[in-house]
PLY file of the C-alpha trace (Angstrom):
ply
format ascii 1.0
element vertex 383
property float x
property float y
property float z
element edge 382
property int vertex1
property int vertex2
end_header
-34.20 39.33 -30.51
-32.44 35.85 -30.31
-29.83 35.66 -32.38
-29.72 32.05 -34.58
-26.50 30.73 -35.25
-26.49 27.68 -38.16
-22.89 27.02 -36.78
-24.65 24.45 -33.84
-25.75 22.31 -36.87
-22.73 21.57 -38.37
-22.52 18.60 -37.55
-20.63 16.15 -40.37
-23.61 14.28 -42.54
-23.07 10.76 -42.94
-21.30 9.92 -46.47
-24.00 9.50 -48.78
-24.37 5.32 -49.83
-22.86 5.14 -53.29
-23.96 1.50 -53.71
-27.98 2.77 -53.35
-27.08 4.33 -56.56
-26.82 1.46 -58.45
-28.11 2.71 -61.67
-25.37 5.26 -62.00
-22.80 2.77 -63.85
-19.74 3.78 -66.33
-21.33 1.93 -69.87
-17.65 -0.57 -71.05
-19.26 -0.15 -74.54
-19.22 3.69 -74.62
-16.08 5.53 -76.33
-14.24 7.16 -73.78
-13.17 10.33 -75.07
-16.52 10.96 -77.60
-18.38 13.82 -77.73
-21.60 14.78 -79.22
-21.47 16.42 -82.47
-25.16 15.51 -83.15
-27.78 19.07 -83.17
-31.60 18.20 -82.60
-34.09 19.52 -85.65
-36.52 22.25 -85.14
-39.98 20.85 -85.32
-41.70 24.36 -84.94
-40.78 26.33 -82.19
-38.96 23.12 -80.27
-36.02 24.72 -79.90
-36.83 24.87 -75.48
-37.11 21.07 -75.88
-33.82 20.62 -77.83
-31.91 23.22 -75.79
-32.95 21.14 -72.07
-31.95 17.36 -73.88
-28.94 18.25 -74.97
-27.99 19.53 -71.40
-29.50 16.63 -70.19
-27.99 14.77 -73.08
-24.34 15.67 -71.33
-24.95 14.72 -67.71
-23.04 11.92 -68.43
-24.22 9.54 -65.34
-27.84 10.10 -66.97
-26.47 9.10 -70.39
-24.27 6.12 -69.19
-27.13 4.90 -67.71
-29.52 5.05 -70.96
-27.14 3.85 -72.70
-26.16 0.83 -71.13
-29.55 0.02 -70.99
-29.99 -0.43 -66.88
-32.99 1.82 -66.85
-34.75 -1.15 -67.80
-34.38 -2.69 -64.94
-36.18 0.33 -63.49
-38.67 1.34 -65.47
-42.31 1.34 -64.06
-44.49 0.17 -66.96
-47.72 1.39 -65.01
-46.59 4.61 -65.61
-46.05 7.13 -68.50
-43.11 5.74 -71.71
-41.16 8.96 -71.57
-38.04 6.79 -70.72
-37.88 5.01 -73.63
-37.78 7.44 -76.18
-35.45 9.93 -74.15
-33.29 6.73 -74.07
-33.20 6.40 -77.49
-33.16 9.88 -78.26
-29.82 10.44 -75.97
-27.97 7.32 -77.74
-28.35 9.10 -81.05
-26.83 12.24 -80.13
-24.04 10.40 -78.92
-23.49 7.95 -82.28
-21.47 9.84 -84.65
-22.03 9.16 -88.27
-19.66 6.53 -90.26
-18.19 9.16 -92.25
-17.31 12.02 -89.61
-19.96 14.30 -91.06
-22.39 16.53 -89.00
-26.20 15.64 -88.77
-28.92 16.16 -86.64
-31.97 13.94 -85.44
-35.64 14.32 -85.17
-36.72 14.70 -81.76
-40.18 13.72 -82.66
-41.09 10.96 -80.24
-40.43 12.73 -77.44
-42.01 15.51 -78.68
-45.33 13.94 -79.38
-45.20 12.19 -76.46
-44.92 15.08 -73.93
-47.76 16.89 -76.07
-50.41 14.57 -75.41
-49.34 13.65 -71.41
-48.53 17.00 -70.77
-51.12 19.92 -69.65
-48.41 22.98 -69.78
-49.04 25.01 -72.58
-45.11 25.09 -74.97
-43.93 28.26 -75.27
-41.00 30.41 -76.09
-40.10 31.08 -72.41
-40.64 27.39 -70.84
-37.52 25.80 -71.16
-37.75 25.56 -67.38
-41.03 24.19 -67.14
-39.93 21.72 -69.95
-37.13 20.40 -67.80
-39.43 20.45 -64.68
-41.92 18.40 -66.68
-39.62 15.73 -68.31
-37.22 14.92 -64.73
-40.72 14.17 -63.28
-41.66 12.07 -65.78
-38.65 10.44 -65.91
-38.47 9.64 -62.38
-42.07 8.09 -62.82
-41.34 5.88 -65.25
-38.24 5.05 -63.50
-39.30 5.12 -59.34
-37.97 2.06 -57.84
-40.54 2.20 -55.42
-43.18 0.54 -55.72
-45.18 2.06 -52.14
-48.04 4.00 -52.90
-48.52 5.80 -49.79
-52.51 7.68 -49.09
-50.44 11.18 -48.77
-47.37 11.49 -50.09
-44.88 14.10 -46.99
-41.96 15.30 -48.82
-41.09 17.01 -45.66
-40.75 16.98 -41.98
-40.88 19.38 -39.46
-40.45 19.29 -35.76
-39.88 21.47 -32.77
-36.39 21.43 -31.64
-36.31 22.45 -27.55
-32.76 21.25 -26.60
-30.69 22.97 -29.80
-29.34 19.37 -30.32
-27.25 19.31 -33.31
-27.82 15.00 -32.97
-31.50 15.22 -32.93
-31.65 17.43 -35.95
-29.18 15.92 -37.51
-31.53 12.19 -36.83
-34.76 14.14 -38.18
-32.51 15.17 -41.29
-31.84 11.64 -41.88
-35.27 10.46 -41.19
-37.13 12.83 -43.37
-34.18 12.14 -46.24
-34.89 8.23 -45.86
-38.87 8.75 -45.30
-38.59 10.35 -48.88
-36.63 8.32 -50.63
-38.72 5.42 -49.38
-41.25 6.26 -52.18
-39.14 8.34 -54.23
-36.10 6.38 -55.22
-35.32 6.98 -58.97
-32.08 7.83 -61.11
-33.51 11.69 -60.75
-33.50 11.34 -57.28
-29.94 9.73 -57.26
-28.44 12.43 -59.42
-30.19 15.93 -58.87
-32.40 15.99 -55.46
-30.99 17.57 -52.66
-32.38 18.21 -49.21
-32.96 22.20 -47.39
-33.78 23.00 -43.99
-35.30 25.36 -42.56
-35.83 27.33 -39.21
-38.32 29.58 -37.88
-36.61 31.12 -34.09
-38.79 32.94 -32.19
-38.04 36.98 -31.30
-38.83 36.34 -26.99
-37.99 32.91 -26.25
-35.43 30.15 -27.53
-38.22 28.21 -29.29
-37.36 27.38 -32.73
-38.91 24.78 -35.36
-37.54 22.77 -38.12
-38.85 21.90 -41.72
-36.78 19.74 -43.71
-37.53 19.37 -47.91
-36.47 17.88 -50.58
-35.55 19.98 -53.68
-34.44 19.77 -57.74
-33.48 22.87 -58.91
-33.14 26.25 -57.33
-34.95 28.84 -58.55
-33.03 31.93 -57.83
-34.05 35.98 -57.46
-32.18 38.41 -59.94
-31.15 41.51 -57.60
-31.92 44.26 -59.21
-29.99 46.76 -57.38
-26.89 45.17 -58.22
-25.12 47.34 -60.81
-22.30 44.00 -61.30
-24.35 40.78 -60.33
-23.19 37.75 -59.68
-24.26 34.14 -59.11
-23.65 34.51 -55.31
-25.42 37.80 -55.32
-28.56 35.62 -56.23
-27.32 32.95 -53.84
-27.11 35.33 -50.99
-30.67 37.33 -51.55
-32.12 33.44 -52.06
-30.97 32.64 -48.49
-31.14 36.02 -46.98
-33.02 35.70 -43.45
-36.84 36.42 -43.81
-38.50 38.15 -40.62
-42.43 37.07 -39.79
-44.14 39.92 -38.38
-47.60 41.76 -38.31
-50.06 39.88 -40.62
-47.12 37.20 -41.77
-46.40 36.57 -37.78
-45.41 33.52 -36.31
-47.69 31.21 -33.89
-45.08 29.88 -31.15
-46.07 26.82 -29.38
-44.08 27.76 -26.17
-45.11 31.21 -26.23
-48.82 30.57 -27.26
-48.84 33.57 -29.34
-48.69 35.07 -32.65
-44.72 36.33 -32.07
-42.46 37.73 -34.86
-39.93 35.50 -36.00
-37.14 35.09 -37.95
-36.95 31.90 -40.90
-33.39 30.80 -41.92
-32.64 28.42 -44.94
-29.72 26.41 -45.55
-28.38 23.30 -47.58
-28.46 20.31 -45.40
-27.85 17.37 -48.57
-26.01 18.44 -52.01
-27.25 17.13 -55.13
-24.47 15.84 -57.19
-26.04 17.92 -59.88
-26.98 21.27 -59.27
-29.87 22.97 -61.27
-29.80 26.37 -61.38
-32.62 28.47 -63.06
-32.35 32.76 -63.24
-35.82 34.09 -62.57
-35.55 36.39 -65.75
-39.69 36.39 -66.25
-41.40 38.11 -64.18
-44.27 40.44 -63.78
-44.24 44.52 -63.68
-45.72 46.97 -60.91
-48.63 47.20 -63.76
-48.64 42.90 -63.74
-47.64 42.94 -67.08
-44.88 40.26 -67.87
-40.88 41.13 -68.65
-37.75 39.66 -69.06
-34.63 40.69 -67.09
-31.91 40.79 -69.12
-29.56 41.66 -66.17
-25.63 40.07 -67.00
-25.04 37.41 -63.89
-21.60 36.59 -63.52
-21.12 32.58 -62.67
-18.50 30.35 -62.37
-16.93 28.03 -64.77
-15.42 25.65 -61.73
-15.13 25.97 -58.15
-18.35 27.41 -57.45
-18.22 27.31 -53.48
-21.88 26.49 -51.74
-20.30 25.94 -47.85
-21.22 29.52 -47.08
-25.10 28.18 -47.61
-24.57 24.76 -46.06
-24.76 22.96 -42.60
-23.93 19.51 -44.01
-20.51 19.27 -44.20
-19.91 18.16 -47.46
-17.73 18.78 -49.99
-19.88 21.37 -51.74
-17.94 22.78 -54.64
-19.18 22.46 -58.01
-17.97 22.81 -61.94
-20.26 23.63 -64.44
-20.88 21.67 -67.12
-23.71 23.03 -69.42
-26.09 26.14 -70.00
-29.61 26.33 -71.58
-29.54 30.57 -73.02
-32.47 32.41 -73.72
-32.34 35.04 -76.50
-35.41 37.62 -76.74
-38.09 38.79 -75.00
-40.99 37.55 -72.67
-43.06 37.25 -76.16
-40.95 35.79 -78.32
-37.33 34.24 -78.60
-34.89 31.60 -79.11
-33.10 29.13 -76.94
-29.48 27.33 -77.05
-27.45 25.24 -74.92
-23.77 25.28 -74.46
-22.23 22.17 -73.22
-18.62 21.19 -71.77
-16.54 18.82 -73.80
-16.12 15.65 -72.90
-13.06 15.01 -74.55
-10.22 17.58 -73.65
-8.11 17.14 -76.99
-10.60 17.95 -79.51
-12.61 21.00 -79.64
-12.48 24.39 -78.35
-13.37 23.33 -74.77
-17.17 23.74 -75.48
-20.10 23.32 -78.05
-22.89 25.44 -79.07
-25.70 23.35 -79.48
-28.49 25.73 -81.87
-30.95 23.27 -83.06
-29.06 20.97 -85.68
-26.25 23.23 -85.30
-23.54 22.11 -83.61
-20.34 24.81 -82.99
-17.54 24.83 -81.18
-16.86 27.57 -78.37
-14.28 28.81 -76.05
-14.67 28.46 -72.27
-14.50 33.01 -72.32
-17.63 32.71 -74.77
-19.81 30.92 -72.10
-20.76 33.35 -69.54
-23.31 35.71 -71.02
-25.99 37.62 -70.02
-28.74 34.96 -72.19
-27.86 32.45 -68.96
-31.10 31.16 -67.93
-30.52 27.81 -66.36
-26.90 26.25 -65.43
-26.11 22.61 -64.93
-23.40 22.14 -62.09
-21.42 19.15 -61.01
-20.47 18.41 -57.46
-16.78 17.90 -57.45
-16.55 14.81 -55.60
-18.90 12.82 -57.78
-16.78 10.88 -60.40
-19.00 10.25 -63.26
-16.50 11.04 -66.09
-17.24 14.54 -66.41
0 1
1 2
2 3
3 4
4 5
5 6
6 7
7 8
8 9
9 10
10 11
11 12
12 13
13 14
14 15
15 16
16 17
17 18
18 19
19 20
20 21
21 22
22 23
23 24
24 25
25 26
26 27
27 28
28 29
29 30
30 31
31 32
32 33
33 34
34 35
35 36
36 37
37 38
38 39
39 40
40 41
41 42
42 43
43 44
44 45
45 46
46 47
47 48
48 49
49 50
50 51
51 52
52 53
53 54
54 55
55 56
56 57
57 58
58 59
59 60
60 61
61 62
62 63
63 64
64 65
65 66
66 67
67 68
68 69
69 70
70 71
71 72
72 73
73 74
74 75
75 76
76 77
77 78
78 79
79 80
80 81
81 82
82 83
83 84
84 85
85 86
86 87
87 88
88 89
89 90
90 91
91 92
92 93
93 94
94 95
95 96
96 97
97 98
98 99
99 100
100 101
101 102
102 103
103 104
104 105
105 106
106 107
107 108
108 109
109 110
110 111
111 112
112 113
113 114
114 115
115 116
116 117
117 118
118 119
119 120
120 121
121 122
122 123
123 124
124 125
125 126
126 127
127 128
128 129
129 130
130 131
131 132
132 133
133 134
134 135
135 136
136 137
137 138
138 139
139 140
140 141
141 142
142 143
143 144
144 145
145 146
146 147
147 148
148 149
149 150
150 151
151 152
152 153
153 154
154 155
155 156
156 157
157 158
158 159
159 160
160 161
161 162
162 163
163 164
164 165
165 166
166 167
167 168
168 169
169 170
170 171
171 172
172 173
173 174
174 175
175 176
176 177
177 178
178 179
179 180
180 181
181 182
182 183
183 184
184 185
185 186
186 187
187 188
188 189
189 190
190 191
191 192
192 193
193 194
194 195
195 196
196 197
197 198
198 199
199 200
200 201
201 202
202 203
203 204
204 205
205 206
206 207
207 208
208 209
209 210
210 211
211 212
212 213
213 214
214 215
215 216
216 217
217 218
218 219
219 220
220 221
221 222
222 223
223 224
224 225
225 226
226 227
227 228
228 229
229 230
230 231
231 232
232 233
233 234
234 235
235 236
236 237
237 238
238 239
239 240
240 241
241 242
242 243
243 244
244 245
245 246
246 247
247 248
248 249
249 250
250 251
251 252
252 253
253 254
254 255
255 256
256 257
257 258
258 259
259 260
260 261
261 262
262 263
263 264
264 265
265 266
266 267
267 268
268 269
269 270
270 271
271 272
272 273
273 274
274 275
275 276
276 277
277 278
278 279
279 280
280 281
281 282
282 283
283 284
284 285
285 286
286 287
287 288
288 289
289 290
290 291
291 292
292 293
293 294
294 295
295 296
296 297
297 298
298 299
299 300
300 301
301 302
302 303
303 304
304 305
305 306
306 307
307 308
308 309
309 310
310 311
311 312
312 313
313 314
314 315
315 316
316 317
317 318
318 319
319 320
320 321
321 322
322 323
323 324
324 325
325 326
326 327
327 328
328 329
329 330
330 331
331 332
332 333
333 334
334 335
335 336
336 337
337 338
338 339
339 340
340 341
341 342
342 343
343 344
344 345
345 346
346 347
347 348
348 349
349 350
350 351
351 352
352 353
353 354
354 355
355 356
356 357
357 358
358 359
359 360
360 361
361 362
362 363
363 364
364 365
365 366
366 367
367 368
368 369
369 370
370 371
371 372
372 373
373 374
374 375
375 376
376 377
377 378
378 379
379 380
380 381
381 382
């Protein structure tokens, strides 16, 4: 079998056109050094909903850009309204009250409104699907694009003959720009990144390409890990899949159903991560559970150039959590968020509905991790 060696495509990516991000802005009106000592009311089992907008809540570029009110120069008013009242929503949590004392809003806009456009049925366990639901909408409302093509390709794939880290590196960049030409939103800008992969043929050289865009990795929980970590997950996610038998691979140059072997990698880092634990899942009798496995993660410097050709910087500090406390019927969710101002505060807050605690940095990592919000290092939004 031919070995496939991901060192040929490290070839340096192009820096990445901070001026196309022109929503992502620093708001001059916003206090520098505030944080958000504002929880989010219960309004019957909402507590997934509160637990994914207050992460969301404290990704500052997002919130420097509803606040200063540039998504409006965005928004897509043929499309859903979601904007608006997550707008509004994320300005309250960050107004503290006249008198210094703790309160809590009403999320009940936003809940209302992703009740009638959505079709996923709320539960205790869809945090997730929450999150996935409300960055789509989001970058709906907000797509700068106006193109409407017949078929929307959110990928490209090629056959790569010569092992040409220039031509791959050239479809990388035309599949990237081919995407954003009809994708080119604020959630685009701040949490899509770009994977390859490769399927190599077992007899000959022949290998093929497939380039996609993604928003969140959704990672496998080893379970034969007795002490797990987040690159234990990392590693099984990415671990080299062979095609054989029934799940063979047709290669053009060979004109035959050969096995093969499919590599993934990172080609384009998001500057923020997403990072969701597969803890529900389904038995060897198909009924559902919850792994409650500990992971170990990171609080800073979590290190992704083992998993990526593109060459850039591709370390990351966390800077929020969404926990999940229970079982696959029935539970509770909080989020635990980084503080934004260093001298107040233990570091971190607790965010439990319309309570609002403050935490130690040691009190973060837990085994109720269910997704993690990451910030690539070389991304200065004031984190």
């Amino acid at each position: 079998m031919n070995v496939y060696h991901f060192s040929a495509f490290n070839d340096t990516l192009d820096p990445i056109d901070h001026k196309s991000v022109g929503a992502v802005v620093t708001d001059s009106n916003d206090n520098e050094g505030e944080d958000s000592r504002v929880g989010l009311d219960n309004l019957g089992n909402t507590c997934y909903l509160n637990a994914v907008v207050q992460c969301l809540a404290n990704t500052d570029s997002l919130r420097h850009y509803f606040s200063s009110y540039d998504f409006e120069d965005d928004l897509n008013r043929s499309k859903g309204l979601i904007a608006y009242p997550l707008a509004r929503l994320i300005r309250q949590l960050w107004t503290p009250s006249s008198d210094g004392a703790k309160r809590s809003v009403r999320p009940t806009h936003v809940r209302s409104l992703c009740d009638r456009w959505s079709s996923l049925s709320w539960g205790q366990n869809d945090a997730h699907e929450f999150c996935t639901f409300l960055l789509d909408s989001l970058h709906n409302d907000l797509n700068r694009s106006r193109l409407k093509p017949s078929a929307i390709t959110s990928s490209a794939d090629a056959d790569d003959d010569n092992n040409n880290s220039t031509d791959v590196h050239a479809l990388a960049n035309t599949s990237w720009n081919e995407f954003k030409r009809f994708n080119d939103s604020i959630v685009v800008d701040l949490f899509y990144g770009q994977y390859m992969s490769a399927i190599v043929c077992s007899v000959c050289p022949k290998r093929s390409l497939k380039f996609d865009p993604f928003v969140y990795l959704s990672l496998p929980i080893p379970l034969t890990h007795k002490d797990i970590n987040l690159r234990d997950c990392l590693d099984l996610y990415s671990a080299p899949e062979v095609l054989s038998q029934q799940n063979s691979w047709h290669c053009p140059q060979c004109r035959t159903s050969r096995e093969a072997t499919k590599y993934s990698r990172f080609w384009r880092l998001p500057r923020i991560l997403i990072i969701q634990f597969n803890r529900f899942c389904f038995d060897t009798n198909s009924c559902p559970e919850k792994i409650t496995s500990f992971v170990d993660f990171p609080l800073h410097d979590l290190d992704l150039s083992s998993y990526s050709l593109s060459g850039q910087l591709s370390s990351y500090d966390l800077y929020a959590v969404v926990n999940h406390y229970g079982d696959v019927n029935g539970g509770h969710y909080k989020a635990y968020a980084k503080d934004t101002n260093i001298f107040k505060g233990l570091g971190w807050r607790c965010f439990d509905d319309n309570r609002v605690d403050d935490m130690r940095p040691d009190s973060v990592i837990t085994r109720n991790a269910y997704i993690l919000f990451y910030k690539r290092k070389d991304y200065n939004s004031h984190l």
